[in-house]
N, C-alpha and C positions, 0 to 999 in steps of 0.2 A: 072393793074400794073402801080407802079408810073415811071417818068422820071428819067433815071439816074440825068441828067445833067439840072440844074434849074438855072432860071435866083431870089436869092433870093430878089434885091433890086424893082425890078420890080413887083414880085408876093408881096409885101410891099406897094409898093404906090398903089396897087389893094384890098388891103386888101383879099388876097386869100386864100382861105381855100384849103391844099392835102389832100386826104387819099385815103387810098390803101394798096397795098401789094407791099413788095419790096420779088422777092427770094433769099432762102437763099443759092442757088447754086453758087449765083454771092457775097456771102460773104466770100470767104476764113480765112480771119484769124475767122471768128465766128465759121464758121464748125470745123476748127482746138481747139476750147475750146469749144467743146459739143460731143458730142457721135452721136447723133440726131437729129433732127430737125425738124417740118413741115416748110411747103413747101415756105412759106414766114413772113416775117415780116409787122404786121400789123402796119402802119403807119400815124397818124392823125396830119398834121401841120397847124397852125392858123396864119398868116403874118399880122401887122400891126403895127402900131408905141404906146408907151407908155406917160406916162402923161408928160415927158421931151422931146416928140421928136425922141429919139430913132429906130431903126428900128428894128424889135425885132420878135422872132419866138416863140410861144409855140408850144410844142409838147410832143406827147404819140407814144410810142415805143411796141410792146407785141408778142411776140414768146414764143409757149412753148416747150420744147426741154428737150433731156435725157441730163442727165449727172450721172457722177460716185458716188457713195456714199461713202462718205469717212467710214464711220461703214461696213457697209456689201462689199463695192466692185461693188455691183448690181446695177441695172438702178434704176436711180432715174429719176420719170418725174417733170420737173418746169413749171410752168407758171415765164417769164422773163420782167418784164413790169418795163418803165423807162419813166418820164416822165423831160423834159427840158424847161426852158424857157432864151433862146439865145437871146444876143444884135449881130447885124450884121454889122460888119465891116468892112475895107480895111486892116487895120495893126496893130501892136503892139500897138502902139502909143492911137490909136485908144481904144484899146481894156482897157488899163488903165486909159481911161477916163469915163468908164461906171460906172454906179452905181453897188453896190455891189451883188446888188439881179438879177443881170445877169450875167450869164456865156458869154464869148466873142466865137464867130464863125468867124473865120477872113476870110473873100471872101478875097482875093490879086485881082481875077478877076472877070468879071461878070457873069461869071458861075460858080455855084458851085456842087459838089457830094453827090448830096442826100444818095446816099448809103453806100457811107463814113460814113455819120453823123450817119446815121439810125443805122450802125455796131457799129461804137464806143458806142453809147449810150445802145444798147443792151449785150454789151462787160463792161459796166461799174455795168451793173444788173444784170451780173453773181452774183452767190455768191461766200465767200470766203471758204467758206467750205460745199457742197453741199451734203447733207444725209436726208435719209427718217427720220419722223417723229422717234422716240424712238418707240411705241409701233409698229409700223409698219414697222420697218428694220427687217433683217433676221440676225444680228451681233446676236452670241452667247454670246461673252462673254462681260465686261466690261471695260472699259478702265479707266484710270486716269490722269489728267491734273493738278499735282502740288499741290496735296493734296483733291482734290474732285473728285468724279465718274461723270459720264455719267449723275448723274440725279440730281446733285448737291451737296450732301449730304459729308460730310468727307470723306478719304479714311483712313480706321482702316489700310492699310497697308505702311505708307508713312512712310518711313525711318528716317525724320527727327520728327516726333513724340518724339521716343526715349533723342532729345534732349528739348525737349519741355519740355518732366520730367525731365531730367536733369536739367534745368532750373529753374525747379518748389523745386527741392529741396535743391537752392541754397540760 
């Protein structure tokens, strides 16, 4: 199990590598958007500085977890994996002067909340619409989204059709 509470700027000038399991008991807002969960979140962080200097964290994220299918209603199982590479900070100020191909982690102190980070970034690898594969949901019927089905294809039953021929014989 990793440390809640890490000193990031220090495991940086060490060049230290985390990993572990964070649980997900101690993650409430994650359990609040999953049905599910096993028992922790798999966690790999690499601390070191970048070709500018910077002090900088990559990192891999990976929980698999139920969630709701939006077709059928029924559990859907995910594998949730998110991977980040973080400039470390003290402040805003700070944070706008990183280069673009890093995301800003602002530390204010010298500790910071691993568990925090590991949630949000697992929270960000949600999906936005989470449903079994097509052949593999138990939905009967088919749905439509603004002229095409479920499997892509036209919907012969869209309303505005009608004005399409209209148009057509203008």
């Amino acid at each position: 199990m990793l440390p809640r509470r890490i000193d990031p700027r220090k495991l940086t000038a060490q060049g230290a590598t985390l990993s572990g399991c964070i649980p997900t008991a101690q993650l409430q807002r994650l359990m609040a958007a999953v049905l599910d969960a096993d028992a922790g979140v798999e966690v790999t962080l690499d601390f070191g500085r970048d070709a500018q200097g910077n002090a900088v964290v990559e990192g891999e994220f990976t929980l698999d977890a139920d969630l709701r299918c939006q077709r059928c209603l029924g559990v859907v199982r995910q594998r949730l994996s998110s991977g980040c590479r973080l400039g470390i900070v003290w402040d805003d100020q700070q944070a706008r002067q990183l280069p673009r191909d890093l995301e800003p982690w602002v530390v204010p102190e010298q500790d910071a909340d691993l568990f925090e980070l590991a949630e949000d970034e697992v929270l960000l690898a949600l999906p936005i619409v989470p449903r079994h594969d097509a052949d593999a949901c138990r939905a009967t019927g088919r749905y439509s989204t603004g002229g095409f089905d479920d499997t892509g294809e036209a919907d012969e039953g869209n309303p505005f059709r009608i004005l399409e021929q209209l148009k057509k014989n203008d």
